[in-house]
C-alpha positions in Angstrom: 12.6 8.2 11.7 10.9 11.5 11.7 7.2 12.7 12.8 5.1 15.5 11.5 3.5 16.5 14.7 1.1 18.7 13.1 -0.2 16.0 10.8 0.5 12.9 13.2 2.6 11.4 10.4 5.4 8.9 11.0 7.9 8.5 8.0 10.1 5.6 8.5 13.1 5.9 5.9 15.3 3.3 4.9 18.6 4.2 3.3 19.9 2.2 0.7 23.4 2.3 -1.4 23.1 0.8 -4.6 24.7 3.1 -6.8 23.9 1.6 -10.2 22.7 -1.5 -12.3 26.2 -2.4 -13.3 28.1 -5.7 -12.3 31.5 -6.1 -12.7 31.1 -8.9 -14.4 29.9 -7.0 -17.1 33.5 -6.0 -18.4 34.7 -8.9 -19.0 34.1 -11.8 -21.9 33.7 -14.4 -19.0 29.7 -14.2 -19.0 27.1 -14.0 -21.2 24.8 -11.1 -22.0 22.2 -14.0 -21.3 23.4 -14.6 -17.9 24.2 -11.3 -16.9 20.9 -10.4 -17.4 19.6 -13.7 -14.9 21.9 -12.3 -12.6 20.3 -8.6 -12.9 17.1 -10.2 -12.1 18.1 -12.2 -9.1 19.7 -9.2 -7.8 16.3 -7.5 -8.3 14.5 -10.2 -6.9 16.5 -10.1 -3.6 16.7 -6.1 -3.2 12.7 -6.1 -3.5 12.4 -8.4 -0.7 15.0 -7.3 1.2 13.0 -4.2 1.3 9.9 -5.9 1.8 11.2 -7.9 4.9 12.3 -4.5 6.2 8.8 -2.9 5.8 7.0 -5.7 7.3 9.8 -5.8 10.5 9.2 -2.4 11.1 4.9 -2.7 11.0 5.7 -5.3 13.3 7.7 -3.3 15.8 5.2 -0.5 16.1 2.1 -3.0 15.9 3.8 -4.3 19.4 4.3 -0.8 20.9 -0.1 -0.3 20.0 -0.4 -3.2 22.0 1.7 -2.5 24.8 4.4 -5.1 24.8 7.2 -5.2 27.2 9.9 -5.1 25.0 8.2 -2.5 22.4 7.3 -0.4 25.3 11.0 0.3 25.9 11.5 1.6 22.4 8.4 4.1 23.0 10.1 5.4 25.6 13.0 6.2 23.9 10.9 8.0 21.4 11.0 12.0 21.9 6.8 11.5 20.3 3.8 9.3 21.0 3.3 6.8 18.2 -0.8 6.1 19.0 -3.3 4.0 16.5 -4.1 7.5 14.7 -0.3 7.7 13.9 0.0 7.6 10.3 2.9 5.4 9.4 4.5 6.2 5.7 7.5 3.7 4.9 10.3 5.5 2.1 13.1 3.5 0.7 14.8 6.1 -0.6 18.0 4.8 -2.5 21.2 5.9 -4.1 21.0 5.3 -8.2 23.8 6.7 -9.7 22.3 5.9 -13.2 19.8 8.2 -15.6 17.8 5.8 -15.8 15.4 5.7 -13.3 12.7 2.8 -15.1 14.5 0.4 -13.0 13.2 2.1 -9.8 10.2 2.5 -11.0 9.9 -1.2 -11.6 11.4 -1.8 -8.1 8.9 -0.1 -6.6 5.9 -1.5 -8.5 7.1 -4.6 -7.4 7.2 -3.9 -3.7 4.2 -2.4 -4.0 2.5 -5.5 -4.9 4.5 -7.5 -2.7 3.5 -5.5 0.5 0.3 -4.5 -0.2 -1.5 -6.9 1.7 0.6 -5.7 5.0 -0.3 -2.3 3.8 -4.2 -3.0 4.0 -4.3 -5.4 7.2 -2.3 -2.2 9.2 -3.4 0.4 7.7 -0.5 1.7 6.0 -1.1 4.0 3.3 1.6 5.2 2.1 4.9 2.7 1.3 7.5 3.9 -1.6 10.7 3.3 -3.1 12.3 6.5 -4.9 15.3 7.6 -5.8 16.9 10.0 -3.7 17.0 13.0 -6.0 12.9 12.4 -6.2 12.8 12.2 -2.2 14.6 15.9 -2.0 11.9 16.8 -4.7 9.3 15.7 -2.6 10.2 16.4 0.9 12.3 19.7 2.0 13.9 17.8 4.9 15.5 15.5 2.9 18.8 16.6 1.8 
């Protein structure tokens, strides 16, 4: 968590460590190309809304400090900023891929795009991405 005070920006950044597309179960003659790739795509399907749970836990979190709540108040209070209703929140998943091949990502991200877009609009949360973390260090100098 880190805040722009100058632009009254929250970014919330979630880490994640998954390396590459590869399952070991690719090495060896035990399962079909077939079923590797189902397995890819349930894999995919629970990374997107893992991420998507995340997003929408943390929303709720600082939607409960807006309104005052006892147990959301304590967390303000630990913060070294205000978080107010003119806070802009932006959520990064920035992740470890190992592989060149970054269309996965991409695809990842559409995905949760979609997926949390509706939380986006009903609080107001413009910006939500998932990028790789060579693209995050591109983007933003304090990421390293």
């Amino acid at each position: 968590m880190t805040k722009n005070v100058n632009e009254d920006k929250l970014y919330l950044i979630e880490l994640k460590n998954w390396e590459n597309n590869n399952l070991e179960e690719e090495k060896g003659p035990s399962f079909s190309v077939e079923k590797i790739q189902q397995m890819k795509k349930g894999i995919s399907g629970y990374r997107i809304n893992n991420i998507v749970k995340k997003s929408v836990d943390t929303v709720a979190v600082f939607m409960a400090m807006l309104l005052g709540k006892t147990q959301a108040t304590r967390i303000q209070d630990c913060s070294p900023f205000e978080i107010t209703k003119n806070t802009k929140v932006i959520l990064l998943s920035i992740i470890n891929w190992t592989d060149a091949d970054v269309t996965y990502i991409a695809s990842v991200n559409t995905k949760y795009k979609e997926k949390f877009k509706s939380y986006g609009q009903l609080f107001g949360i413009q910006a939500y991405i998932v990028l790789i973390k060579d693209q995050a260090t591109k983007r933003f100098s304090w990421v390293q």
